[in-house]
N, CA and C of each residue as an Amber inpcrd file, in Angstrom:
protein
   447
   6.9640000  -5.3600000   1.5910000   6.3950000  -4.0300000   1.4430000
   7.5390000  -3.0540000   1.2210000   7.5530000  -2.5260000   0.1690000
   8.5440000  -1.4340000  -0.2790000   8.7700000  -0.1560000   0.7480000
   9.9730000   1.0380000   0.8630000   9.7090000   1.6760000   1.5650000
   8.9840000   2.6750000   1.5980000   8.7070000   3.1470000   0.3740000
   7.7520000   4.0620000  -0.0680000   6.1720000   3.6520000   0.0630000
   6.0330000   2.8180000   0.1330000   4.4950000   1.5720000   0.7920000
   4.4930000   2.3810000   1.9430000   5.4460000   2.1960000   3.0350000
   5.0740000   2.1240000   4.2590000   4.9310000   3.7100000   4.5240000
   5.6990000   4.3870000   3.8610000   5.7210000   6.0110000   3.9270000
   4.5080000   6.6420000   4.0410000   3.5590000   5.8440000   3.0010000
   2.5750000   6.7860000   2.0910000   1.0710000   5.3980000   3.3840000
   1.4180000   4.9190000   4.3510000   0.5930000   4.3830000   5.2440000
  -0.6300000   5.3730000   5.5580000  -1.7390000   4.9740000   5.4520000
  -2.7580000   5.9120000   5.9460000  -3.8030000   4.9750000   6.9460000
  -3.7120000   5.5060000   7.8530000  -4.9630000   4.8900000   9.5720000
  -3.3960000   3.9510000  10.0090000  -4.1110000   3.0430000  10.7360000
  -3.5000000   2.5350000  11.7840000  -2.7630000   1.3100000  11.1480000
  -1.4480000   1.4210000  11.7220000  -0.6960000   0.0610000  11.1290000
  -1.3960000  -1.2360000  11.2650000  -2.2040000  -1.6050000  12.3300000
  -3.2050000  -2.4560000  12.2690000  -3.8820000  -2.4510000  11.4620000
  -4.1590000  -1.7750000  10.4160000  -5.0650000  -1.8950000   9.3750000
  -4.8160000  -2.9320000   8.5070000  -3.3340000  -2.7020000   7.7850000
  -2.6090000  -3.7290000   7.2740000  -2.6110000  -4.6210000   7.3600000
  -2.2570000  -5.1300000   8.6840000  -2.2040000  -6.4930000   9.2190000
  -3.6720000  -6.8900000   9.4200000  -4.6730000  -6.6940000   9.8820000
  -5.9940000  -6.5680000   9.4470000  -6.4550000  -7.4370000   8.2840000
  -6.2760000  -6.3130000   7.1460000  -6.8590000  -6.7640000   6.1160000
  -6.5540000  -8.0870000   5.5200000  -4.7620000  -8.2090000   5.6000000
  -3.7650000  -8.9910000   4.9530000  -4.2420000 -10.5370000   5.8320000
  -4.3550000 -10.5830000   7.1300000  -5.3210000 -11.5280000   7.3840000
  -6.4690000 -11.6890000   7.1600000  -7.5800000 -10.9480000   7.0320000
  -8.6690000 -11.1320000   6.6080000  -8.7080000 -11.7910000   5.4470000
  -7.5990000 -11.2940000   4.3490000  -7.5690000 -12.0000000   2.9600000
  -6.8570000 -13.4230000   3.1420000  -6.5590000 -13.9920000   3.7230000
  -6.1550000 -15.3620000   4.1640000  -7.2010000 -16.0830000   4.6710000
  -7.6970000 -15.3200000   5.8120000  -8.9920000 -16.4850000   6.1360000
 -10.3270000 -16.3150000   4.7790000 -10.1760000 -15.4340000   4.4050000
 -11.0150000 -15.7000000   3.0910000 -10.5470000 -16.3310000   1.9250000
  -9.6210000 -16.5690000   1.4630000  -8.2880000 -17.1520000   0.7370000
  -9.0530000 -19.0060000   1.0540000  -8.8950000 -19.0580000   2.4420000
  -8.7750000 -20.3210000   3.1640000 -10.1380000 -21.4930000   3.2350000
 -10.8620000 -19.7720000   3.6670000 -12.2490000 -20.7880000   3.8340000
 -12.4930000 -21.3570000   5.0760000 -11.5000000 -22.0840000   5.7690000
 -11.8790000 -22.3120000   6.8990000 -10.7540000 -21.6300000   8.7960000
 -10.5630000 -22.1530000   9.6690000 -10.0600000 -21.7990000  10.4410000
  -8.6340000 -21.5970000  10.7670000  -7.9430000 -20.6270000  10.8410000
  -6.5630000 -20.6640000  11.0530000  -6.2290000 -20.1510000  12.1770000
  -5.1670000 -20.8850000  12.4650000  -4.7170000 -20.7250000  13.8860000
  -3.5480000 -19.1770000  14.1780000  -3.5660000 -18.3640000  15.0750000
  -2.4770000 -16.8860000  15.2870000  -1.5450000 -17.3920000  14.2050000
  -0.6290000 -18.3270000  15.1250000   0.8710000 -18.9620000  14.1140000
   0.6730000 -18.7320000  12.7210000  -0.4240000 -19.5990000  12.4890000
  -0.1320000 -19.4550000  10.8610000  -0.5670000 -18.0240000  10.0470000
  -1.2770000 -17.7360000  11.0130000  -2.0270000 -16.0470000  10.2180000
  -0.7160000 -15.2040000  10.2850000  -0.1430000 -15.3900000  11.7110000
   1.3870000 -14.5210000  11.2590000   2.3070000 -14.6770000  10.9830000
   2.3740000 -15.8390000  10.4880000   3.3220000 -16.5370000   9.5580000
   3.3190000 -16.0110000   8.0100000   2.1070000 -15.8400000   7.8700000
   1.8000000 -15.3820000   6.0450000   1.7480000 -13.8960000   6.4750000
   1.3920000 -13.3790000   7.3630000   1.3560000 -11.9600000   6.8120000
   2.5540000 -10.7540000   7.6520000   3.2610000 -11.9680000   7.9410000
   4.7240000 -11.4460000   8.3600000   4.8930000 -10.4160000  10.0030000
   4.0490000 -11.1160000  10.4790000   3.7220000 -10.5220000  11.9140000
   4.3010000 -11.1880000  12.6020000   4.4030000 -10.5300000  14.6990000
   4.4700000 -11.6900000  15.2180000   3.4210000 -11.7310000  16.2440000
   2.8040000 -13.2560000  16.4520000   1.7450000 -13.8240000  16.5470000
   0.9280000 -13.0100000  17.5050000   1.9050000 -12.2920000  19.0130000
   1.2950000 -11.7600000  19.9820000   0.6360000 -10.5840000  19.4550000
   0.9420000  -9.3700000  18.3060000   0.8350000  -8.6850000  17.4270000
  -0.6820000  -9.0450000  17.1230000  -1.1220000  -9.8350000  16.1580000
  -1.6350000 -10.6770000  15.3170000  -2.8240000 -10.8160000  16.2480000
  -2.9170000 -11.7240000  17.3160000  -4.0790000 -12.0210000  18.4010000
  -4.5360000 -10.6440000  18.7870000  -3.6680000  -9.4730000  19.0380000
  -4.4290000  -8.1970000  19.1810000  -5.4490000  -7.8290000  18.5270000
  -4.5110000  -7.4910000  17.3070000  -5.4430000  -7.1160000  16.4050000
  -6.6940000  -8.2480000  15.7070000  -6.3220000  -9.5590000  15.8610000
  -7.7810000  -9.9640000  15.6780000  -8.8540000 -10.0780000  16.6320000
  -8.2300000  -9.9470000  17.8430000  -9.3200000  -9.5600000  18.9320000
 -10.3420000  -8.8210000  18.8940000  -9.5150000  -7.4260000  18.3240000
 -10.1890000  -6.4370000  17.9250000 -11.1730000  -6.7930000  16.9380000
 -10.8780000  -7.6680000  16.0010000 -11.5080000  -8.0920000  14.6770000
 -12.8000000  -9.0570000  14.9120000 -12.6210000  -9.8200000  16.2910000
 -13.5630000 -10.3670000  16.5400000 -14.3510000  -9.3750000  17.9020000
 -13.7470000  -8.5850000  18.4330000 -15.1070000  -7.8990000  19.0310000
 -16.2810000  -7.0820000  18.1400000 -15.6500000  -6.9930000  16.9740000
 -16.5860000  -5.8950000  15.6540000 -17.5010000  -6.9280000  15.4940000
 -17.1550000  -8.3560000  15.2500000 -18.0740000  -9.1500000  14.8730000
 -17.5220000  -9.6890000  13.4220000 -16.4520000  -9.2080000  13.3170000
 -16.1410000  -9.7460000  11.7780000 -15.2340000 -10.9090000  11.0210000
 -14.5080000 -11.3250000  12.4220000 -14.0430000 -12.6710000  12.6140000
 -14.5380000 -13.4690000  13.5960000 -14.1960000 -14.6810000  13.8830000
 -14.9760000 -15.8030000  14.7000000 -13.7020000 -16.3870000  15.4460000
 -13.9330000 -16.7480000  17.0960000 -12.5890000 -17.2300000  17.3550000
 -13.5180000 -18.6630000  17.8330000 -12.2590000 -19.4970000  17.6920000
 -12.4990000 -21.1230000  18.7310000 -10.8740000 -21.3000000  19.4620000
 -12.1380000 -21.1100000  20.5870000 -10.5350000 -21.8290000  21.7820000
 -10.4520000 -22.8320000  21.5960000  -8.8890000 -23.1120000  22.4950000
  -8.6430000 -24.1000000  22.3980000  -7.4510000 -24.9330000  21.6980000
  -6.9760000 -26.0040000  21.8690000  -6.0540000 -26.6150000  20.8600000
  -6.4940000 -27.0450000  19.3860000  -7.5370000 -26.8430000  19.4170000
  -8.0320000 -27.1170000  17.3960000  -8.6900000 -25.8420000  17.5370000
  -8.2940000 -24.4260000  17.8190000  -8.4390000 -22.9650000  18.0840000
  -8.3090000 -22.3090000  17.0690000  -8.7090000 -21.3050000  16.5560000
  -8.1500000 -20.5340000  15.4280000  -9.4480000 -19.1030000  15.5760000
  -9.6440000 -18.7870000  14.1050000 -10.2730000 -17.5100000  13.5160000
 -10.3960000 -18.0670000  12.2920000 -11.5170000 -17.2820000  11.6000000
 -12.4840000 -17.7990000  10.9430000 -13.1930000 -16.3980000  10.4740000
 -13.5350000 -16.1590000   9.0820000 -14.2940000 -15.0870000   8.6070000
 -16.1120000 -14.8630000   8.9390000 -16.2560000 -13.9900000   9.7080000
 -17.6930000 -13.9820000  10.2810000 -18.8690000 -13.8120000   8.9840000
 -18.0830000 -12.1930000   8.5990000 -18.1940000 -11.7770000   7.5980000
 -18.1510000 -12.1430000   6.5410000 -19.2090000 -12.1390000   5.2460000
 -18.8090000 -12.6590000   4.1420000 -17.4510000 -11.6800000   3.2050000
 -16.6440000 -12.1450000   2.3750000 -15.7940000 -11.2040000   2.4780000
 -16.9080000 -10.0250000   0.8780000 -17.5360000 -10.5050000   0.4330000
 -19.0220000  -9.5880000  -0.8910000 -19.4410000  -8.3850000   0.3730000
 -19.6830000  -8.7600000   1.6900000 -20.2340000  -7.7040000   2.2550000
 -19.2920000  -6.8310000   3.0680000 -18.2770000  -7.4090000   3.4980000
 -17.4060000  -6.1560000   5.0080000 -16.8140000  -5.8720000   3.8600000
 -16.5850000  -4.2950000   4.5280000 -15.8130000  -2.9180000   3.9270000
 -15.1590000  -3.1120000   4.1940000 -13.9580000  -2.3400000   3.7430000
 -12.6420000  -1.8660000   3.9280000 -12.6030000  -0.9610000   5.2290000
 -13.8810000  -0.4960000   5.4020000 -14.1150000   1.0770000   6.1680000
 -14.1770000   0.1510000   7.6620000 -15.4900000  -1.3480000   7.2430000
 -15.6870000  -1.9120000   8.7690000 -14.5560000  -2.3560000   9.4780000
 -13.2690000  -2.8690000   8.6380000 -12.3240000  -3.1630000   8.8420000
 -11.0830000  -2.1390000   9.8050000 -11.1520000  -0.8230000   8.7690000
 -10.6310000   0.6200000   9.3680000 -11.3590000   0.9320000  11.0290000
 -12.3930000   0.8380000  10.8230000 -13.1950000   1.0920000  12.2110000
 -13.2070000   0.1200000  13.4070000 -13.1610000  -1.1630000  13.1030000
 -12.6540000  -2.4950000  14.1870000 -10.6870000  -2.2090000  14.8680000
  -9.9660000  -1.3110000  14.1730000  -8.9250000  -1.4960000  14.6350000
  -7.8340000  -0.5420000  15.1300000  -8.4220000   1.0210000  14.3230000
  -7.9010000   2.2010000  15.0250000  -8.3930000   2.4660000  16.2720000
  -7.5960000   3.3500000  16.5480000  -7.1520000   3.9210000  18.1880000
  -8.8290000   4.6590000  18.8370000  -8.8850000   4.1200000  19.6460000
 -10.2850000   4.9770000  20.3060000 -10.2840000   6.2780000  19.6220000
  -8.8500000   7.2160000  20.1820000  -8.9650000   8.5360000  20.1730000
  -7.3140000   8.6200000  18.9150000  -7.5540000   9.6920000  18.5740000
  -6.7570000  10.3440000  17.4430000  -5.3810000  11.4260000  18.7380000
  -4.7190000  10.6300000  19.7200000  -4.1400000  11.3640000  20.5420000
  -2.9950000  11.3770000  19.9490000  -2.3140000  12.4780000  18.8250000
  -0.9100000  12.3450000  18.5750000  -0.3940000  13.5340000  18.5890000
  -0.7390000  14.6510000  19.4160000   0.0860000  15.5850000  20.1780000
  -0.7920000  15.8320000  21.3590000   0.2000000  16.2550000  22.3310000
  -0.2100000  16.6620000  23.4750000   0.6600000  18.2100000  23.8410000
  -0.9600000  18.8540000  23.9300000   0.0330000  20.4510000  24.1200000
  -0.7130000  20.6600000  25.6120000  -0.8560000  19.5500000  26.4260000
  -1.7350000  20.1890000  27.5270000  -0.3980000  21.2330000  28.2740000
   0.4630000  21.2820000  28.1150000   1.3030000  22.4390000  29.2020000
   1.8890000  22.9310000  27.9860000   1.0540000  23.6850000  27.2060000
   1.6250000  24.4600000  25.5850000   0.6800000  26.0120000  25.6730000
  -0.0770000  26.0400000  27.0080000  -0.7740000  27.6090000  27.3230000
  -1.9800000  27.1530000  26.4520000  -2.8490000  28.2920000  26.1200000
  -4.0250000  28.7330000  25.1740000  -3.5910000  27.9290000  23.8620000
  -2.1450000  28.7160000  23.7120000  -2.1570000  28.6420000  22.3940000
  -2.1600000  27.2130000  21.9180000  -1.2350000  26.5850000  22.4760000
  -1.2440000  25.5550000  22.2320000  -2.6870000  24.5080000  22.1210000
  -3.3770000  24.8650000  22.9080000  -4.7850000  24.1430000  23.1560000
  -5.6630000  24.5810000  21.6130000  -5.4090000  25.8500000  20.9600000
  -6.0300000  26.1570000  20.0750000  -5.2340000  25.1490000  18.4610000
  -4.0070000  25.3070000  19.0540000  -3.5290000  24.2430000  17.5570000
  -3.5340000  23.2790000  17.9490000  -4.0680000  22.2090000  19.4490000
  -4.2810000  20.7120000  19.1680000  -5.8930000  20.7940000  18.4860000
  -6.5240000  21.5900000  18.8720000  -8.1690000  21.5070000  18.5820000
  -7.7750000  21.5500000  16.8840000  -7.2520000  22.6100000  16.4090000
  -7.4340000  22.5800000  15.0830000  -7.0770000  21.8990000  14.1440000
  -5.9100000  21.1050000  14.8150000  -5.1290000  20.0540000  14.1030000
  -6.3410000  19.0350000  14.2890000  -7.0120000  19.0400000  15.8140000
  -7.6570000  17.2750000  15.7000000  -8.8870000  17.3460000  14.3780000
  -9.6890000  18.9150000  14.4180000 -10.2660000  19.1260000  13.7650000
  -9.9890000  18.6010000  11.6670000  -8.5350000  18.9910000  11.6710000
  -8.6770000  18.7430000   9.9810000  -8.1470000  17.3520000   9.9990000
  -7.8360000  16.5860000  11.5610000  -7.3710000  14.9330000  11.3570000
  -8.8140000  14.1070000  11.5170000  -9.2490000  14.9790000  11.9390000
 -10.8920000  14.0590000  11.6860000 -11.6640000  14.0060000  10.4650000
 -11.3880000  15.2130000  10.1320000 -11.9810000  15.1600000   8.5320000
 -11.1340000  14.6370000   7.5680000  -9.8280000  14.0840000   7.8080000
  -9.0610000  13.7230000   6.8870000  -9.4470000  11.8780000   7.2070000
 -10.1700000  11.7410000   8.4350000 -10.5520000  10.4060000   8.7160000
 -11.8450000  10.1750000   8.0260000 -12.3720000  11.1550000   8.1820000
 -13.9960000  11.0230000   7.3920000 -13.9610000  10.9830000   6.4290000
 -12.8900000  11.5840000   5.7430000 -12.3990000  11.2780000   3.5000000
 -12.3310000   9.8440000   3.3860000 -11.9020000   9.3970000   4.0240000
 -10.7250000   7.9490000   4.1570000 -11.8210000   6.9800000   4.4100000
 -12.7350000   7.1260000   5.5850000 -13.7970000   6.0310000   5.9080000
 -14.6290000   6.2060000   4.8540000 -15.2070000   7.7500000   3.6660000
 -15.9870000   7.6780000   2.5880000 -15.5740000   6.7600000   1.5780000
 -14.0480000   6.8800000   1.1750000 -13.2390000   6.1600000   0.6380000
 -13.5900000   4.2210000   0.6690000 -13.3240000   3.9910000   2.1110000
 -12.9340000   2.8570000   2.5770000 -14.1990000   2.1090000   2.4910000
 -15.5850000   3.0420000   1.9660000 -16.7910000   2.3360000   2.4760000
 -16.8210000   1.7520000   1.1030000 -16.5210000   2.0170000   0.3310000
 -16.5790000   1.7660000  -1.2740000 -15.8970000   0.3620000  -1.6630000
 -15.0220000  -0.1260000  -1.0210000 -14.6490000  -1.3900000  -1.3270000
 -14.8540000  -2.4720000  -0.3560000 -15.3200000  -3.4230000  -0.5970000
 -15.4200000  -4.7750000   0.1640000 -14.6480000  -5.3930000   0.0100000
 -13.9680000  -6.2780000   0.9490000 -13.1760000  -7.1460000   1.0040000
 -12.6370000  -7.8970000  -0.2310000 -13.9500000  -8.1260000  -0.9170000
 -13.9470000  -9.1140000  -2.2020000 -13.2670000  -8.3890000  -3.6730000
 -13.6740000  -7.0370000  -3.4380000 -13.5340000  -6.5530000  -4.2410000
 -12.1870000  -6.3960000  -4.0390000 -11.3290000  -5.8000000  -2.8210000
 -10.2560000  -6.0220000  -2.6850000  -9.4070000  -7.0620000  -3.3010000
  -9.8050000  -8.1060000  -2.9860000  -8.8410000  -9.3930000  -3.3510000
  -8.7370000  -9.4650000  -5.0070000 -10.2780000  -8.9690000  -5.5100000
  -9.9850000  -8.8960000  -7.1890000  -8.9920000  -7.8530000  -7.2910000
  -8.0440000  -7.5100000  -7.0110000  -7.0070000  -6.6110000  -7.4310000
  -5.7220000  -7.4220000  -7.1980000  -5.7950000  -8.7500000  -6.7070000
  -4.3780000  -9.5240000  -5.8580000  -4.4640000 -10.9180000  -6.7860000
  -3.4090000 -10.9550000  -6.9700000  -2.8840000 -11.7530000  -8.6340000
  -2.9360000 -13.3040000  -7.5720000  -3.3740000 -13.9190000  -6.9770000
  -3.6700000 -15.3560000  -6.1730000  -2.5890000 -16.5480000  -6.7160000
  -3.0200000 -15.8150000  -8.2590000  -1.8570000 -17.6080000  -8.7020000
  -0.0380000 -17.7130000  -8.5100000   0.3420000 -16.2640000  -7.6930000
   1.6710000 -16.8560000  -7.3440000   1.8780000 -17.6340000  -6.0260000
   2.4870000 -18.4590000  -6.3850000   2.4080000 -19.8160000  -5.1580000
   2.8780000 -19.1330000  -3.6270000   3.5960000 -18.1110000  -4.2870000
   4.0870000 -17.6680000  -2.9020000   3.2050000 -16.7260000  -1.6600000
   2.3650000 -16.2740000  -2.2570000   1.3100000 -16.1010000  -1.5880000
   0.5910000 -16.7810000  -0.7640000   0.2870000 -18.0410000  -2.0300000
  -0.6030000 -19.5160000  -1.5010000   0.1650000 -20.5030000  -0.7720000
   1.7420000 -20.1380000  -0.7520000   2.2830000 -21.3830000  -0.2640000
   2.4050000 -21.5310000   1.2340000
């Protein structure tokens, strides 16, 4: 990922890692184990089990314990969004300033800030509802081996 990629990041770095697995177990077809999911998408594994935790409390991955254990696409990848994806893995709350000992004033520019970061979330989930998974992957060139390898 270039540095200007990571600059221009929008929602939660989990998103990334998210999707970039999601497109592997759909890639795959069948069950893959943490290791190998963060092996391809350049994570590390403890990382990886978070965020698919998250992925399987939405309902959109499948886990099996165990030593023949892995994750598995719940979801077909024709139907989950980009958006269901965005919504399984950001932060409860949008907490990225704290002016509680900043007086009035301060209380008036966290409200207004959370105010235009919510609507800048609500562009993004209108956005995000528009592509499915599948449609995603038709944009990702598959036949370099290094992807697949």
């Amino acid at each position: 990922m270039s540095s200007s990629t990571k600059n221009n990041q929008i929602g939660p770095a989990r998103f990334a890692i998210a999707i970039h697995s999601l497109v592997w177990l759909a890639q795959s077809g069948k069950l893959l184990t943490s290791s190998v999911i963060a092996s391809k998408v350049h994570s590390h594994a403890t990382f990886l089990r978070r965020v698919m935790s998250q992925l399987a409390v939405a309902g959109i991955v499948e886990t099996k314990e165990g030593r023949e254990g892995g994750y598995s696409l719940h979801v077909p990848a024709d139907i989950l969004t980009l958006a269901d994806v965005y919504l399984a893995v950001r932060p409860e709350c949008l907490d990225f300033l704290d002016t509680s000992e900043c007086g009035e004033v301060g209380k008036q520019l966290d409200h207004a800030l959370e105010e235009i970061m919510n609507e800048a979330e609500q562009e993004t989930l209108k956005l995000l509802k528009g592509y499915t998974l599948e449609q995603f992957m038709d944009k990702i060139d598959f036949s370099e081996s290094a992807y697949l390898g």
